[in-house]
N, C-alpha and C positions, 0 to 999 in steps of 0.2 A: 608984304611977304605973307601974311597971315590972310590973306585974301588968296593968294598963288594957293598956298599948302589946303585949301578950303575945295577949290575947282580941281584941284588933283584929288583928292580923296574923294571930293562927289562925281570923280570920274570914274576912280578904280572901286569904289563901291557907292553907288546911289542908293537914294531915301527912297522910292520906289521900290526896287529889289523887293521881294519878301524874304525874312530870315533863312525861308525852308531852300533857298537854293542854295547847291553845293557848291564848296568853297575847293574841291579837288579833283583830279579826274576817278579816284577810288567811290565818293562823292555822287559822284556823277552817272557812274554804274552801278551801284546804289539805288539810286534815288530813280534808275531807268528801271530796275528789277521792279520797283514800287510803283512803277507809274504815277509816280509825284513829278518828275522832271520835263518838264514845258521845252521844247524850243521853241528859240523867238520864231516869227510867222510863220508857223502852224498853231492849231489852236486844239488839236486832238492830242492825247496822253500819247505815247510810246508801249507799244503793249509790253503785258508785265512778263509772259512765257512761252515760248511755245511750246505747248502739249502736244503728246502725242494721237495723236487719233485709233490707232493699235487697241490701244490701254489707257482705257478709260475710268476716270479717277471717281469711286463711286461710295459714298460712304453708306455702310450699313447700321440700319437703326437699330436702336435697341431691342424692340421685340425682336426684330430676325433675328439678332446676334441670340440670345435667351431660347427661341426655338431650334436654331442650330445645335447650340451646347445639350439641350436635353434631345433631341434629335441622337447625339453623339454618346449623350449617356444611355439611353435606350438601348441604342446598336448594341454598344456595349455590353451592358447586360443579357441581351439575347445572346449574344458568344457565347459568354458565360453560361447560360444556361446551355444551349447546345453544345458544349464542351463537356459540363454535367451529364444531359441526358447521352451522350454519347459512351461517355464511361460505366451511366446505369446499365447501357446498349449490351456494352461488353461483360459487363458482370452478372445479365440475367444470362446472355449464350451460355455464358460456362454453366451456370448454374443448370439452363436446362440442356445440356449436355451430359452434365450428371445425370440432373432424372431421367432422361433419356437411356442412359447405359445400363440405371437401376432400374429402369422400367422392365428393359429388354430381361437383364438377367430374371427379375421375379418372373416373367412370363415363361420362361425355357424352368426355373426352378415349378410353377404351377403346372405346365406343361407332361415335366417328369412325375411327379404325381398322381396328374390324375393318368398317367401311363400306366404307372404304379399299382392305383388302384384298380385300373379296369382289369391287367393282367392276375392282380390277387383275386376279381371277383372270376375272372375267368377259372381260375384254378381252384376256387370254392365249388365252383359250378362242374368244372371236371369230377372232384373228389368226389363230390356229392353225388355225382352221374355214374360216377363207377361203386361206389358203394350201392348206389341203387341197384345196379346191372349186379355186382357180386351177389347182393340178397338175394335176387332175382335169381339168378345161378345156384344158388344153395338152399332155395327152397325148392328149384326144378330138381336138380339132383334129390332131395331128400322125397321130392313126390315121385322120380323114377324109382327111387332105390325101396318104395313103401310098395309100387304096383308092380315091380319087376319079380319077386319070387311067386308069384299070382301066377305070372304070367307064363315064364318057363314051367312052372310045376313045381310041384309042392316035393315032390317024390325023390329030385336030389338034391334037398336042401335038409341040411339036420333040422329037426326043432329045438325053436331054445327054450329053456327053461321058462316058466309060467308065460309062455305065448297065447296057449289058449286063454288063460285069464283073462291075461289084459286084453284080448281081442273080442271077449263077452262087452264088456260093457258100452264100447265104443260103437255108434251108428256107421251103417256101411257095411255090418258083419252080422250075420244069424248063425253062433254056435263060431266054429272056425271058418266058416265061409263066406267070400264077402260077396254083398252083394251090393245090387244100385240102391241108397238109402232115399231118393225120390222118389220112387215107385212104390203105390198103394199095398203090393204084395209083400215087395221086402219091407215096407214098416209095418204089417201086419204081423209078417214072420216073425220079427223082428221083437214086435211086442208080445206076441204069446211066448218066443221063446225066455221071456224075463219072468 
């Protein structure tokens, strides 16, 4: 009997067997995903998966991986930065938008100005033009109104008071008569009669 119970056991599990074969069918699917599980005659493994061809399983080394991430932190910070200079962007517009309007006005205010001043020197220039012409005027008048009783005659004009005097001492005149004070005769006259 212990002979029987011996041939049964080295039948449902032989000495041969290796440990690593499975004892289930869960086991068995297992050990096929592994490529550990043999069937009897064949002598090549079971493959362990089929992969796709699609999508292909590729692991990245670490350098890549380290230049990727600062790749990523770069980008980054260029944003950043171009988000900044974009707002400096907007904040010089305005500003020269300002100076612009301030420019404008100081120029219409210089503008008025020097308008200002060329119409004041115009008007210097006028005054000055007309006071020259009035003297001008008032000393012709006072040389007409000097040769005018000459001229009409003496005979109806009253005389005024110390006229011959004052007409002695003054060149132009010998006694009460006037004469040309250029001419050699009338400054000879002229001088004898002093």
């Amino acid at each position: 009997m212990l002979r029987k119970n011996l041939t049964i056991q080295h039948v449902a599990w032989p000495m041969s067997v290796p440990s690593s074969m499975p004892r289930s069918s869960s086991d068995c699917s297992v050990a096929a995903a592994h490529g550990t599980l043999r069937v009897p005659g064949c002598h090549a493994p079971l493959p362990r998966r089929i992969e796709r061809v699609s999508m292909p399983v590729r692991v990245c080394p670490r350098s890549e991986l380290l230049a990727l991430r600062e790749e990523v932190q770069r980008m980054r910070k260029e944003a950043m930065d171009v988000a900044g200079l974009k707002a400096e962007v907007e904040v010089l517009k305005t500003e020269l938008r300002h100076i612009l309007d301030d420019n404008r006005r100081m120029s219409d205010e210089i503008d008025a100005r020097r308008r200002s001043r060329v119409e004041a020197k115009d008007r210097q220039q006028q005054a000055k033009e007309d006071r020259r012409r009035s003297q001008l005027d008032s000393a012709r008048d006072l040389f007409h109104a000097m040769l005018a009783p000459d001229q009409r005659g003496r005979e109806n004009v009253p005389p005024k008071p110390n006229e011959s005097l004052s007409r002695q001492g003054r060149p132009g005149f010998v006694g009460d008569q006037p004469c040309d004070p250029y001419s050699s005769a009338s400054f000879l006259a002229h001088a004898s009669a002093r």
